[in-house]
C-alpha positions in Angstrom: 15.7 51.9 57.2 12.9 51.3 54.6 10.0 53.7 54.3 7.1 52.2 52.4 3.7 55.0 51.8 0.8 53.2 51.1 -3.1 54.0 50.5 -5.1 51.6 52.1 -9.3 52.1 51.4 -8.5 55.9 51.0 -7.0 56.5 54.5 -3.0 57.6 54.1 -1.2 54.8 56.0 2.7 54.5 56.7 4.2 51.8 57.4 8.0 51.8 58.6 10.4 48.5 58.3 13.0 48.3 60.3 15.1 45.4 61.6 13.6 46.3 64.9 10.9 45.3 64.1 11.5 42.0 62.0 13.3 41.0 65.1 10.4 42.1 67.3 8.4 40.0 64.7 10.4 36.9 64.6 10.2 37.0 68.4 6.9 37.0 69.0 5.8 34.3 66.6 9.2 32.0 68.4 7.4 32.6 71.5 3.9 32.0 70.6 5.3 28.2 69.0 7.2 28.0 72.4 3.9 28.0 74.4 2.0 26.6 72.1 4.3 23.8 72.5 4.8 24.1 76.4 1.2 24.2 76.3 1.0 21.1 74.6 3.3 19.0 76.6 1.8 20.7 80.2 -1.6 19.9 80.0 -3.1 18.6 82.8 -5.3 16.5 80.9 -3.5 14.4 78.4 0.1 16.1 78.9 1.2 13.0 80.5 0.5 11.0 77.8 2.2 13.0 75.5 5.1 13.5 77.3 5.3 9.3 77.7 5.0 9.1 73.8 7.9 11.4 73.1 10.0 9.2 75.6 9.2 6.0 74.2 9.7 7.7 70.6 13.2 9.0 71.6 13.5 5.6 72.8 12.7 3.8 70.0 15.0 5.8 67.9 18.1 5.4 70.2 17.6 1.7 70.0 17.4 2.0 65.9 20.5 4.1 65.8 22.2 2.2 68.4 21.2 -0.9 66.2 22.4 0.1 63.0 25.9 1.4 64.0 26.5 -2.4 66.0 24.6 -4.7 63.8 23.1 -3.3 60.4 26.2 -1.6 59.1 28.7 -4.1 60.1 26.8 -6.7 58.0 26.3 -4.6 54.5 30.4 -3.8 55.4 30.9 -7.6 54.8 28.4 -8.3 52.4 29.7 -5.4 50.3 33.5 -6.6 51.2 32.4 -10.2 50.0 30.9 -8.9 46.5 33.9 -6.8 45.9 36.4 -9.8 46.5 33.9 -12.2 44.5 34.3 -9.4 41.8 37.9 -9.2 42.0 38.1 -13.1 41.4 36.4 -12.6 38.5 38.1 -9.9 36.9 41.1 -11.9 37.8 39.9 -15.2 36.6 39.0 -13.4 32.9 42.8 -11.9 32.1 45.2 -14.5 30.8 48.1 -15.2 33.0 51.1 -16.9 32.4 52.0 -20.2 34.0 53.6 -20.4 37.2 57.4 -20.2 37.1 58.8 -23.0 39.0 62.5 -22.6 40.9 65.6 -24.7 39.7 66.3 -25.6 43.2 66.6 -28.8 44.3 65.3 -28.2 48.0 62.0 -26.7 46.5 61.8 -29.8 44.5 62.4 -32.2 46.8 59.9 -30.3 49.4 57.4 -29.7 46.5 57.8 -33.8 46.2 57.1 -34.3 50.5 54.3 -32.1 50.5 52.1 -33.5 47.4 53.0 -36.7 47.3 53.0 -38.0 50.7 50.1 -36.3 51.6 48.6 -39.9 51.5 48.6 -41.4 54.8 49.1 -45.0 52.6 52.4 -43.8 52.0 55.2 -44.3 54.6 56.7 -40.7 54.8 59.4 -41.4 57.1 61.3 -44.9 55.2 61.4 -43.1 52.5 64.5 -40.5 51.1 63.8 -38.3 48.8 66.8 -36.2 47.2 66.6 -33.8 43.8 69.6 -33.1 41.9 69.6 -30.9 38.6 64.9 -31.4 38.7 65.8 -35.4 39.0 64.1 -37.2 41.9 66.0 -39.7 43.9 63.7 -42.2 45.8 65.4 -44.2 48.1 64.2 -46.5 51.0 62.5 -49.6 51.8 58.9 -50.2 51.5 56.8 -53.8 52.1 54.5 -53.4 48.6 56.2 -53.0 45.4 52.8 -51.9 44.0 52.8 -49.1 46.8 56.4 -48.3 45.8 55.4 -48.2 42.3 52.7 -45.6 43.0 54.8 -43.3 44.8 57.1 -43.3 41.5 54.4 -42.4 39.8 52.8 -39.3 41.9 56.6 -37.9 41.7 56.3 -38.0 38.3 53.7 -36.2 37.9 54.9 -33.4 41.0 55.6 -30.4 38.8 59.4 -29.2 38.7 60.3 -33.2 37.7 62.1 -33.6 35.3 62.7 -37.7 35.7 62.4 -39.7 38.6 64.8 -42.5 39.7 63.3 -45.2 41.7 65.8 -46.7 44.5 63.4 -47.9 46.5 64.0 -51.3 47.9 67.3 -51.3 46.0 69.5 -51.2 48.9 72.3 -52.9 46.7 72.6 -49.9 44.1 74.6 -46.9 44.6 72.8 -43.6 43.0 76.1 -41.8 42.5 77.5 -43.9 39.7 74.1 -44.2 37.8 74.5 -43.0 34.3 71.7 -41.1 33.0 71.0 -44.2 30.4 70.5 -46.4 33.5 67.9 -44.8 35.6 65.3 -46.6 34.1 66.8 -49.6 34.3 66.7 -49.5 38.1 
């Protein structure tokens, strides 16, 4: 409890402060904006129209919010998920990295060989063997252009993970399994 004396124009005055009387005060000016507002919105006049504005308003702003959770947010999500990845790339394409290790196997070789090199559609996927022993290529079948053949050799060559390539094709009269290394280009 707070007792304040004061001289107001030469008449004695007290004046006591309570919380009473702050809540007493907070009171009444909450319940003067209350009807000032009720008043507002009640009118007979233009009340109505009011009360039609702050629907539409509410409205409006429903629509925006329901908007920007569905629509807005979702898009800056995958622009800013686009940027970051682009970024990454970057980053990525700016630190030296070694080469690619490539298997010793000979089934990775020989599928490494299938899948680049008779991607063509020229090339006859099916008459054709191919078998890798030890990185070296073994191409064996029968083909009707020898400049077609001759272009397969050289897209195996060129496969990485091969080391040499030995060209059987339309060769049905050699056997690959007593070819001496020497001889492989002979063929």
């Amino acid at each position: 409890m707070m007792t304040m004396i004061g001289r107001r124009r030469g008449l004695g005055m007290i004046s006591i402060s309570t919380p009473r009387r702050r809540w007493l005060r907070q009171g009444l000016l909450l319940g003067s904006a209350l009807g000032a507002a009720l008043m507002f919105l009640l009118d007979p006049a233009a009340g109505a129209r009011r009360r039609a504005l702050i629907r539409d308003k509410f409205a409006h702003f429903a629509h925006l919010a329901g908007e920007t959770t569905t629509t807005t947010i979702p898009r800056k999500a995958d622009y800013l998920s686009g940027f970051a990845t682009g970024a990454y790339h970057r980053a990525k394409e700016m630190i030296p990295h070694q080469k690619e290790s490539i298997p010793d196997e000979s089934q990775f070789i020989t599928d490494r060989v299938m899948s680049i090199v008779f991607r063509d559609p020229r090339f006859p996927q099916g008459q054709i063997n191919v078998n890798t022993v030890d990185q070296v290529v073994y191409l064996r079948g029968h083909v009707e252009d020898q400049n077609l053949a001759n272009e397969i050799v050289e897209r195996t060559r060129h496969v990485p993970g091969v080391k040499d390539v030995v060209n059987l094709i339309n060769r049905p009269d050699v056997d690959p399994s007593v070819l001496r290394e020497e001889d492989w280009h002979a063929v």
